[in-house]
Each structure stands twice: as C-alpha cells, then as structure tokens.
C-alpha positions as CSV (number, residue, x, y, z in Angstrom):
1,X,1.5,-18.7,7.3
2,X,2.0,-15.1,8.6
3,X,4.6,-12.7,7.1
4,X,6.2,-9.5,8.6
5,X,5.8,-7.8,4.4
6,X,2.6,-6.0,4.0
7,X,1.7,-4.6,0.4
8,X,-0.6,-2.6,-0.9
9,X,-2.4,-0.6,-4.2
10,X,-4.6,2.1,-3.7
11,X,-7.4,2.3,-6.5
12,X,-10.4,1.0,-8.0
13,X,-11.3,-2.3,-10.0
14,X,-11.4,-1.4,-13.6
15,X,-9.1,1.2,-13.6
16,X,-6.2,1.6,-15.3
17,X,-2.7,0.5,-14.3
18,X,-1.0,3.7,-14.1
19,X,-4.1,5.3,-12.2
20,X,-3.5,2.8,-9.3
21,X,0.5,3.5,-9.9
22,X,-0.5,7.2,-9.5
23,X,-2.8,6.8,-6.6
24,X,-0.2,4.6,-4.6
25,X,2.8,6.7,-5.1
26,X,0.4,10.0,-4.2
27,X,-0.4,7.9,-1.2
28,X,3.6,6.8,0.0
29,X,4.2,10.7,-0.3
30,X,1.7,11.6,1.7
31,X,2.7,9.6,4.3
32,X,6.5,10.9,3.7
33,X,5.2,14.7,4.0
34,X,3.7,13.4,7.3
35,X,7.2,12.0,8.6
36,X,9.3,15.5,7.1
37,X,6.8,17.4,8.8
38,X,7.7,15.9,12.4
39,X,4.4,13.2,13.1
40,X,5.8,10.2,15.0
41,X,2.4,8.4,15.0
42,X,2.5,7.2,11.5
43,X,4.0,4.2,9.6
44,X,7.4,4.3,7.5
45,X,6.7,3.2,3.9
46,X,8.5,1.9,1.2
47,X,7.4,1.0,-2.3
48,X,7.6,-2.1,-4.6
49,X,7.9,-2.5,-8.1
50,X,6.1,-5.8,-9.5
51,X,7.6,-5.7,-13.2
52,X,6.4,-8.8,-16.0
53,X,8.9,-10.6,-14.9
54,X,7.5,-11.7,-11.5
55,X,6.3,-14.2,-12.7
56,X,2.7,-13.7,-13.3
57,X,2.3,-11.7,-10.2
58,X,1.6,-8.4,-12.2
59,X,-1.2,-10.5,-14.3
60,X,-2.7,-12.3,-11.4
61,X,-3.2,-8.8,-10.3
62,X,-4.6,-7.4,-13.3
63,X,-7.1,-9.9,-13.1
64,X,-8.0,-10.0,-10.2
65,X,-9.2,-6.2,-10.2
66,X,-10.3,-5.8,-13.5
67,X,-7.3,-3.7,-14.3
68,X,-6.6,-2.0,-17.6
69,X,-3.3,-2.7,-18.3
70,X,-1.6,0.0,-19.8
71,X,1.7,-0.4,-18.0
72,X,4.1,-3.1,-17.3
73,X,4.9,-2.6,-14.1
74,X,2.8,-1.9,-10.5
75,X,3.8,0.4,-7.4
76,X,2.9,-1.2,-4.1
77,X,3.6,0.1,-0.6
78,X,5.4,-2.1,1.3
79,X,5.1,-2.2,5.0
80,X,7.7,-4.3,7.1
81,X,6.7,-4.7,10.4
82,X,9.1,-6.6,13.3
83,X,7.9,-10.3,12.8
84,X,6.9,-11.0,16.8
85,X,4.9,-7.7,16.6
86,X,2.9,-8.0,13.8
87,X,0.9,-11.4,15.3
88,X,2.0,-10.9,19.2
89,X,-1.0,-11.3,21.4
90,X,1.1,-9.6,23.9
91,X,0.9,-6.5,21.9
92,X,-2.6,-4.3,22.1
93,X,-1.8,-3.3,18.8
94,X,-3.7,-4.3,15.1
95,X,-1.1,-2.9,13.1
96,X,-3.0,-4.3,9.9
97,X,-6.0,-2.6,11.1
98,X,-3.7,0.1,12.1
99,X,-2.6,0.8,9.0
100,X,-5.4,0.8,7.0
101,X,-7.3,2.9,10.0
102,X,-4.4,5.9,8.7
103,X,-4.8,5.0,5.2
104,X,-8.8,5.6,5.4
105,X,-7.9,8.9,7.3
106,X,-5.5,10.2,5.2
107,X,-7.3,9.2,2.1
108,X,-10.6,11.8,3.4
109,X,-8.9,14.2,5.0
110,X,-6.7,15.1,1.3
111,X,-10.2,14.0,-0.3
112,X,-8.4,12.0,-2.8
113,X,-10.5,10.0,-4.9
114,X,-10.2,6.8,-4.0
C-alpha cells in the first residue's frame, strides 16, 4: 500500500544516533537555505521526531543500521507529497527518485560526509 509520507535519515550504518540526528537536521537546513535563498525547484521539508515511545520504531531502527544508540530520540525528514501525484502514471515525474536525485546533489556539492 502506497503512502503520500516520505521519511528519511541521512548517515551511515554503525554510526551513532546523534551523528545521523546531526547529519539529517544539516541536511533539512540545507534545503531551507535553498528555499530563503529564492530556488523554486526544490522540495519543502519537514522533520520528525521518533521518540522511545513509538513503539519500537526507534529500536527497529537502531537495528536495522547498526546504530549506536546514544540518544533517545531520531530526526527524520518528512516529505508529504499530494497522494494522486506521488503514484500517478499521468505525471512524468519520480518524485521518490526526484528527491533523492537532489539529496545526492546537494550532499556533493556541500561535500558533506555522508
């Protein structure tokens, strides 16, 4: 089942919990300097926080990426996209692949480590 809520960490397996925190938050204002500074071709972000008490969803996390917990809470971006857009075939669009296409561009042009 499709849904119109994209999220998203930036970082590494076996890093640390606030790394990724760190990485995704240097990410969402990245793209927010983008927006200030007048670009129309990029995607409005918002962020997430998945606390302990979701449950298990920070854990399931954690363990799926070999993540160092040292935190009790993770920072996603969260992308909401219009629901008959994100799935349309009438659209020419990706906007999945779109995203991530601006993510891999932004994340070499600022050479950020990721």
């Amino acid at each position: 089942e499709m849904t119109n809520i994209l999220c998203f960490a930036i970082g590494q397996r076996g890093q640390n919990l606030s790394e990724v925190n760190k990485q995704t938050k240097e990410l969402i204002k990245k793209f927010q300097d983008k927006i200030l500074a007048g670009d129309k071709d990029v995607f409005y972000l918002s962020k997430t926080l998945i606390s302990e008490s979701h449950e298990g969803v920070l854990d399931h996390f954690n363990k799926s990426f070999n993540i160092y917990v040292d935190q009790n809470e993770l920072t996603l971006i969260r992308l909401t996209t219009m629901n008959p857009f994100l799935n349309s075939v009438n659209t020419k669009v990706n906007f999945v692949d779109e995203f991530i296409k601006q993510i891999s561009l932004l994340l070499k042009k600022e050479n950020m480590p990721f």
